[in-house]
C-alpha positions, -999 to 999 in steps of 0.1 A, spaced: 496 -442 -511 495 -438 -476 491 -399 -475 462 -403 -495 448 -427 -479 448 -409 -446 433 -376 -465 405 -400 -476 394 -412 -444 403 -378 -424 379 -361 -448 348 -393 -444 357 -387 -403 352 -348 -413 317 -347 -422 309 -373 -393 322 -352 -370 302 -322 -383 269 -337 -380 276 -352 -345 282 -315 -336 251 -306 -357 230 -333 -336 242 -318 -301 234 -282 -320 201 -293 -327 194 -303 -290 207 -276 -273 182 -253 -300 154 -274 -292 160 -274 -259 127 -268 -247 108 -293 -266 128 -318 -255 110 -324 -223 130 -341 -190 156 -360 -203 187 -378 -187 221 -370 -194 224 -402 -211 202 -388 -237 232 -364 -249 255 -396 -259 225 -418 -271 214 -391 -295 242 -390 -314 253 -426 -308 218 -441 -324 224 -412 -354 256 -427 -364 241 -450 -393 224 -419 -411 255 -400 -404 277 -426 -419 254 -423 -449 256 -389 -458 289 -384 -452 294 -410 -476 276 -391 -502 297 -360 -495 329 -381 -496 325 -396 -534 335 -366 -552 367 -365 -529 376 -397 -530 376 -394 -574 396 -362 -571 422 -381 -551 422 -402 -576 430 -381 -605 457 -363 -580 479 -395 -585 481 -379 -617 482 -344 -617 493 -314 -599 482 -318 -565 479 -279 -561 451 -279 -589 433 -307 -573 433 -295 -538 420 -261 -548 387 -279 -564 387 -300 -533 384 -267 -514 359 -257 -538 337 -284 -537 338 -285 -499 331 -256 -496 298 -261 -517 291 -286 -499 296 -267 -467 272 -238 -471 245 -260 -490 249 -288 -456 252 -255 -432 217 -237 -451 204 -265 -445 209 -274 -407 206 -235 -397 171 -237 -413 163 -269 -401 166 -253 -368 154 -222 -374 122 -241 -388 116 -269 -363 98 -244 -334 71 -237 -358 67 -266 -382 77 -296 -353 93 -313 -378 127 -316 -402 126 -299 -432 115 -322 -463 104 -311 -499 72 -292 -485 100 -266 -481 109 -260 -518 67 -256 -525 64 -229 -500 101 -210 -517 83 -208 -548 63 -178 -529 98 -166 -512 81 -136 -499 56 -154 -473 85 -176 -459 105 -143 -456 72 -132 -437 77 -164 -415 99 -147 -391 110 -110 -381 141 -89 -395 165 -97 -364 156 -135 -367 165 -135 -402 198 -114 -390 209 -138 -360 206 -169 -387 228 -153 -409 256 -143 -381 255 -179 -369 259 -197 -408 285 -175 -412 306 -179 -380 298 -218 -382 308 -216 -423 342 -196 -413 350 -221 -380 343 -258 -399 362 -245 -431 392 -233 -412 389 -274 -393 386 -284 -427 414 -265 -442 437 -275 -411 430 -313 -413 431 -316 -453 461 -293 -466 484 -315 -465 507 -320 -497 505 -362 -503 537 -381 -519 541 -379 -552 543 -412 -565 571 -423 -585 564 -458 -604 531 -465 -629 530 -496 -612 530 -475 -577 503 -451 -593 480 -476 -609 481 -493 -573 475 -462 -554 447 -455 -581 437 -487 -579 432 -484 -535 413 -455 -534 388 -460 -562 382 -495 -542 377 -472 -508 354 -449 -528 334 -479 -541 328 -491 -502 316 -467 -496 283 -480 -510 280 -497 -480 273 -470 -452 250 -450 -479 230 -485 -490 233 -490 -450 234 -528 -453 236 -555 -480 205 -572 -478 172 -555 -497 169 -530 -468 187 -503 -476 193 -466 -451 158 -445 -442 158 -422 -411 133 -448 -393 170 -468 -391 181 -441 -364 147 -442 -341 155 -462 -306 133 -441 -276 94 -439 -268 108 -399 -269 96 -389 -302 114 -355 -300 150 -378 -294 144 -401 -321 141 -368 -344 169 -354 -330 189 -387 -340 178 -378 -374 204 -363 -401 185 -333 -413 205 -336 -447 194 -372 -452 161 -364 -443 153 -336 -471 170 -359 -497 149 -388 -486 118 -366 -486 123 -357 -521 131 -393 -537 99 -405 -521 68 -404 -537 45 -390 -507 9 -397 -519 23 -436 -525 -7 -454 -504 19 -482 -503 33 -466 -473 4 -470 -450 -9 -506 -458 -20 -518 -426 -48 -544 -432 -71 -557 -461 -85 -528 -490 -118 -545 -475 -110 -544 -442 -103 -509 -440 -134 -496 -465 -156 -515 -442 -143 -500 -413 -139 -466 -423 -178 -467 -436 -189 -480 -402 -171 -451 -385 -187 -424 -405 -221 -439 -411 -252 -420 -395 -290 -425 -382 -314 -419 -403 -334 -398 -380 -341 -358 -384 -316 -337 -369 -321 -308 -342 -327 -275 -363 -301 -250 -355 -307 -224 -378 -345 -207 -386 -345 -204 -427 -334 -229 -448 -312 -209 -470 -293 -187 -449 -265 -164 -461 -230 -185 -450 -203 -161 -439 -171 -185 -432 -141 -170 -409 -112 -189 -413 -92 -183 -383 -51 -180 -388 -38 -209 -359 -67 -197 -333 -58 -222 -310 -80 -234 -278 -54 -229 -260 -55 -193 -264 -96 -192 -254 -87 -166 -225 -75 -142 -249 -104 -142 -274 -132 -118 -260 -153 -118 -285 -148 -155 -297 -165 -163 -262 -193 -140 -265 -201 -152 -299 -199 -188 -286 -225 -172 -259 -248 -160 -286 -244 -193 -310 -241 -231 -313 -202 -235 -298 -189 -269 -307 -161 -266 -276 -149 -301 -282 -136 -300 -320 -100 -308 -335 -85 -295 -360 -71 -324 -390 -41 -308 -395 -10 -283 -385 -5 -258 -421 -28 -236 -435 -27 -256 -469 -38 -287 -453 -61 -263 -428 -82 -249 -461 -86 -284 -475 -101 -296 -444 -124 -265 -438 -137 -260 -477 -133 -298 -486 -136 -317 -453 -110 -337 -459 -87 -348 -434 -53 -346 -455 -29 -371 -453 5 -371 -431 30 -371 -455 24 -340 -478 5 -314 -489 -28 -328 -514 -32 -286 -524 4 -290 -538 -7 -315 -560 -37 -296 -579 -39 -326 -603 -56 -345 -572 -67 -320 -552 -93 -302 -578 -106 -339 -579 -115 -337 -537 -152 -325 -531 -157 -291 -517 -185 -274 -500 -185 -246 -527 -192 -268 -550 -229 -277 -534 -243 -246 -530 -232 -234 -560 -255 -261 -573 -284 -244 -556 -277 -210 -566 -255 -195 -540 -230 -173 -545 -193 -176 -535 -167 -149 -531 -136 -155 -510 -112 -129 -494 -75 -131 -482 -49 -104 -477 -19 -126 -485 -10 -142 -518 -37 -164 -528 -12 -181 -555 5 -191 -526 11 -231 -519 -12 -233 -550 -40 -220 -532 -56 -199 -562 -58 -235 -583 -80 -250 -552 -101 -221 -550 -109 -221 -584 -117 -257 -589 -143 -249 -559 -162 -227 -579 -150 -192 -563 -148 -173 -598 -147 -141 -571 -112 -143 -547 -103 -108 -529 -62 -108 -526 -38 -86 -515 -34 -72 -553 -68 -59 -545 -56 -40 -521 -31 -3 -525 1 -9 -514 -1 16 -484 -30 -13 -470 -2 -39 -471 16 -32 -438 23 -67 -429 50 -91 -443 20 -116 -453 2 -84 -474 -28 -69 -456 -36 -69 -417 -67 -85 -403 -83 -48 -393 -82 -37 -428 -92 -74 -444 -127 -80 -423 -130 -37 -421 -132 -43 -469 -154 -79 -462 -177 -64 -441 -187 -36 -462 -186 -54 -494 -207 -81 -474 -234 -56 -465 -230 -30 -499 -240 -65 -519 -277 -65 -532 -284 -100 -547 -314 -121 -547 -293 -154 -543 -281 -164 -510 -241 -159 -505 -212 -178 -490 -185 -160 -482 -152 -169 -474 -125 -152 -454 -92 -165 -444 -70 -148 -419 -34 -137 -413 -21 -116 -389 -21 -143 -360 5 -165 -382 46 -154 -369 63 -133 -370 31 -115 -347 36 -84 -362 3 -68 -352 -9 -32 -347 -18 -41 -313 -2 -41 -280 -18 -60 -248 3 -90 -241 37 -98 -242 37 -131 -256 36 -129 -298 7 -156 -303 -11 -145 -277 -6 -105 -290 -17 -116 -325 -48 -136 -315 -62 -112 -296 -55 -86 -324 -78 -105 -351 -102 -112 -323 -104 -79 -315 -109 -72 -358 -138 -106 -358 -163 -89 -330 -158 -53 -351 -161 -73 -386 -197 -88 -367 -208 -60 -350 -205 -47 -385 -228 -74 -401 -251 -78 -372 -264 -36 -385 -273 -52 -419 -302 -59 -432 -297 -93 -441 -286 -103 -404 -316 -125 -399 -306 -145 -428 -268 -149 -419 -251 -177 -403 -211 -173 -395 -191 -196 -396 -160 -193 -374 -136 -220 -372 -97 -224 -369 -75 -237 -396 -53 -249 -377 -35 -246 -337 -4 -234 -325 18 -249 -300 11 -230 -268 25 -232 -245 55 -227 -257 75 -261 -259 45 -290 -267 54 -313 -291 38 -316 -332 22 -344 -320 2 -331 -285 -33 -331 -287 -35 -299 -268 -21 -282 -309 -46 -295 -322 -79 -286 -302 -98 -257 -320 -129 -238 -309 -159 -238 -340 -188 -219 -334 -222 -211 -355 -230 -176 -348 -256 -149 -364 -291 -139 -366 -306 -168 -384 -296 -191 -355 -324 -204 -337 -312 -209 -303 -278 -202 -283 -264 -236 -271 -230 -255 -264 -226 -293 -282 -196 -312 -267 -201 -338 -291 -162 -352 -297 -158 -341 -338 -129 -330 -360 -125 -300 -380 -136 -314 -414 -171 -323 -395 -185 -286 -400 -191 -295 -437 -219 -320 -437 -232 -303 -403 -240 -273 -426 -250 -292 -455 -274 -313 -432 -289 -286 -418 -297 -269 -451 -310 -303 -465 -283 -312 -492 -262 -339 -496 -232 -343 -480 -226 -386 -495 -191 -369 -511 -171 -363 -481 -167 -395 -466 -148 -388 -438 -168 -365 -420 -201 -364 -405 -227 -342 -388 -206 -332 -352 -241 -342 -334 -236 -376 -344 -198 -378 -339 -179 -398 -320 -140 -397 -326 -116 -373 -334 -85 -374 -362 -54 -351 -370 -23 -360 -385 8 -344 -383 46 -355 -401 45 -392 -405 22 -398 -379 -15 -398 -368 -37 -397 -336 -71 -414 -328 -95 -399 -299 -128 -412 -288 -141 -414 -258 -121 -449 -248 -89 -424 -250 -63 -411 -273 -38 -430 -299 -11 -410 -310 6 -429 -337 44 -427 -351 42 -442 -382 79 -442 -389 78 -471 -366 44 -482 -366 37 -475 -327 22 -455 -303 35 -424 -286 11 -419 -264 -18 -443 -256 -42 -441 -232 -66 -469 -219 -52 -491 -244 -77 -500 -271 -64 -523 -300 -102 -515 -315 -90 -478 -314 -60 -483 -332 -70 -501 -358 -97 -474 -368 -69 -450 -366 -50 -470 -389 -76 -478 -413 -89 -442 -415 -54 -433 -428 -50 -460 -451 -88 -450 -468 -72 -414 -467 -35 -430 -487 -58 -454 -510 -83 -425 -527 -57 -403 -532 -38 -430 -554 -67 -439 -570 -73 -401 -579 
């Protein structure tokens, strides 16, 4: 009894040994993002990640536990080689998982959850995420960390138990460990009251970045995908009332005329949705600064959101998106949003929107669609010997096909055209060569393909009647090391360019991303009543983004960056409990339509 007994704890301490190492892995990867911390960080870490530890290696344990069982008896040979089998699945599933976690985290600022197995359904793009040699170094270190924990394995757990001799000695030695196996309900439930084991369990510093480092990144993409993400239960923060009345007062606007920024009242709309063109990255974009010269430049605008999914939604539906997944993955509620291409189709526009990359990708095609753009421009549309990039077709040779199409088109209806861009999203890989830095290479590549694309336009006839729109689907986090959460990601440039704008002029107006829509839609006199959580930018006043399980609030009292795993600030600045509670109730409007769609 004893032997086995000893194998079934040595192989629970196993796996809690593992993902201590995984937690010191994960700090040393992430290193930079970290920020200044103490050396008592690097025993606090793993000491506050024990519970979820404890929990998963639980989980892992249960299958080994009933095989010792059943090796009271049987052969022990037989059962340790499906022992080694089922470690070893468990090994490479655990290991893929922490290797991407890491390899993920610089880009997404966040653990992996189930958003991952929406974007594998397109395996090409997140193939595109990274270069060759990246792909390459993740592979050597799985495999050297596969080879070095299975050999620890296999020297801890071969061990040939007793056999036992007696049915009485048997049936109590069967008896033991299926007890042991049971308890270990306990570490998985994580208590016995009606609270049972979440990741918020592990969180114990104002350092965002440490309380994710506490977190099990196995526990975490299991949790994420028992969880029903749209539940509005999970941001609940006042009264239904409470928070509809607050949420209306925030948006509501004067009833007097706005300044005219354009000169007809039908313009041509050419919309330029810039891949992660980040404010932060204004010194690189040449002709984004002598565009914002020539037009209305909004140079105090934030973007809602950190993905391109959640980007588009904002920019075509002016909707904020909500911190906990993505609405376009879910086209059952998301072709039930509002979107600007619905409008003017209503009064006889046009629409036609063009992307070199897979538009089928995160369900993007369904969204479009729903929005009335019965004309899309993919990378299918393009010959293979255009499709030079790991996304499908480079920014030169995407705005180089828009522009002429743009100018070639004879219509008497006005047109809105939509183009999405790609080349500035990683791996970087850009026909252009001016700075050393990636992002920065990449940005000033498609900045260099925007001023050509309008240059192009500004020849055509119908440049009197265009407006372009140019506007930023999301940030990036440069400089390298600021956290998902830092407003500095999240601050976007959105300018109103084109011949049929009346005037040059800057508006600092504090606005959000999502604001462009009924900014537009006011100035062409149509109504903008359906998106409800934007405004005209001249009449703004606050700013909101969200990022994973969390939410920031900016007026011009301060900032409120909210972690709503534990329902308190990160960062707060002039503290406003007024500001706070709009922040809260704005997400909990966002949370209670969805459920209601």
């Amino acid at each position: 009894m004893k032997d086995r007994v000893r194998l079934f704890i040595t192989y629970y301490l196993f796996w809690i040994i593992f993902f201590v190492a995984q937690k010191m892995l994960f700090m040393i990867w992430q290193y930079r993002f970290l920020g200044g911390i103490s050396w008592t960080d690097w025993f606090l870490v793993p000491w506050h990640g024990l519970p979820l530890d404890f929990s998963t290696a639980a989980y892992l344990t249960i299958v080994y536990g009933l095989l010792l069982c059943v090796s009271v008896w049987s052969k022990w040979a037989i059962i340790e080689r499906i022992a080694d089998a089922v470690t070893c699945v468990f090994l490479f599933v655990v290991l893929l998982i922490v290797v991407g976690d890491n390899g993920a985290f610089p880009s997404w600022g966040y653990h992996l959850d189930k958003d991952v197995f929406d974007y594998l359904r397109s395996p090409n793009e997140v193939f595109a995420c990274a270069p060759w040699w990246l792909w390459f170094i993740g592979l050597v270190l799985f495999i050297s960390l596969f080879a070095v924990w299975f050999w620890l394995y296999a020297r801890l757990m071969h061990r040939k138990p007793k056999q036992q001799r007696t049915v009485w000695s048997k049936i109590g030695t069967t008896a033991t460990l299926l007890l042991m196996t049971a308890l270990l309900f306990l570490p998985i439930r994580g208590s016995v009251t009606v609270s049972t084991m979440n990741t918020g369990r592990v969180y114990f510093s104002d350092n965002r970045m440490l309380n994710l480092a506490a977190i099990n990144p196995v526990f975490n993409l299991v949790e994420s995908l028992s969880e029903n993400h749209l539940d509005n239960t999970r941001y609940v923060y006042m009264p239904d009332s409470e928070c509809e009345q607050t949420v209306h007062q925030m948006v509501s606007v004067s009833t007097s005329s706005p300044d005219t920024l354009f000169t007809t009242l039908r313009p041509n709309i050419v919309l330029c949705i810039l891949e992660s063109f980040s404010s932060n990255a204004w010194d690189v974009m040449p002709n984004m600064q002598r565009l914002a010269a020539e037009g209305v430049f909004f140079n105090r605008a934030f973007a809602n959101s950190y993905r391109t999914d959640r980007g588009v939604m904002a920019v075509l539906g002016a909707f904020p998106g909500c911190a906990t997944s993505s609405v376009m993955m879910v086209p059952s509620k998301a072709q039930q949003l509002p979107q600007i291409g619905h409008v003017l189709k209503e009064v006889g526009y046009d629409l036609k929107f063009y992307y070199g990359g897979d538009e089928d990708f995160t369900n993007m095609r369904s969204y479009l669609v729903s929005g009335g753009f019965d004309q899309r421009v993919s990378d299918h549309d393009f010959p293979m010997a255009h499709r030079h990039s790991k996304w499908g077709v480079q920014d030169h040779i995407l705005f180089d096909y828009a522009a002429h199409d743009i100018c070639q088109r004879r219509t008497t209806n006005p047109h809105f055209d939509v183009i999405l861009s790609l080349s500035s999203h990683e791996p970087f890989e850009v026909p252009y060569y001016h700075y050393k830095h990636g992002y920065l290479n990449a940005v000033a590549y498609t900045d260099s393909c925007l001023g050509a694309f309008v240059d192009t336009l500004r020849r055509s006839p119908d440049w009197d009647s265009t407006v372009i729109v140019l506007i930023p689907d999301h940030g990036y986090p440069y400089p390298d090391g600021i956290s998902n959460y830092d407003t500095l990601r999240y601050r976007i440039p959105i300018i109103f360019t084109g011949g049929a704008i009346r005037q040059p002029r800057t508006i600092s107006t504090l606005c959000s991303q999502i604001d462009w829509v009924p900014t537009i839609l006011q100035q062409l006199q149509l109504d903008y009543s359906p998106f409800c959580f934007a405004k005209p930018i001249q009449e703004s006043s606050f700013a909101y983004y969200h990022f994973v399980d969390g939410f920031a609030y900016i007026d011009s009292t301060g900032c409120s960056i909210i972690d709503a795993a534990v329902d308190r600030p990160i960062v707060e600045t002039n503290h406003s409990s007024e500001r706070i509670t709009k922040a809260k109730a704005f997400t909990q409007y966002i949370m209670t339509l969805l459920s209601h769609l």
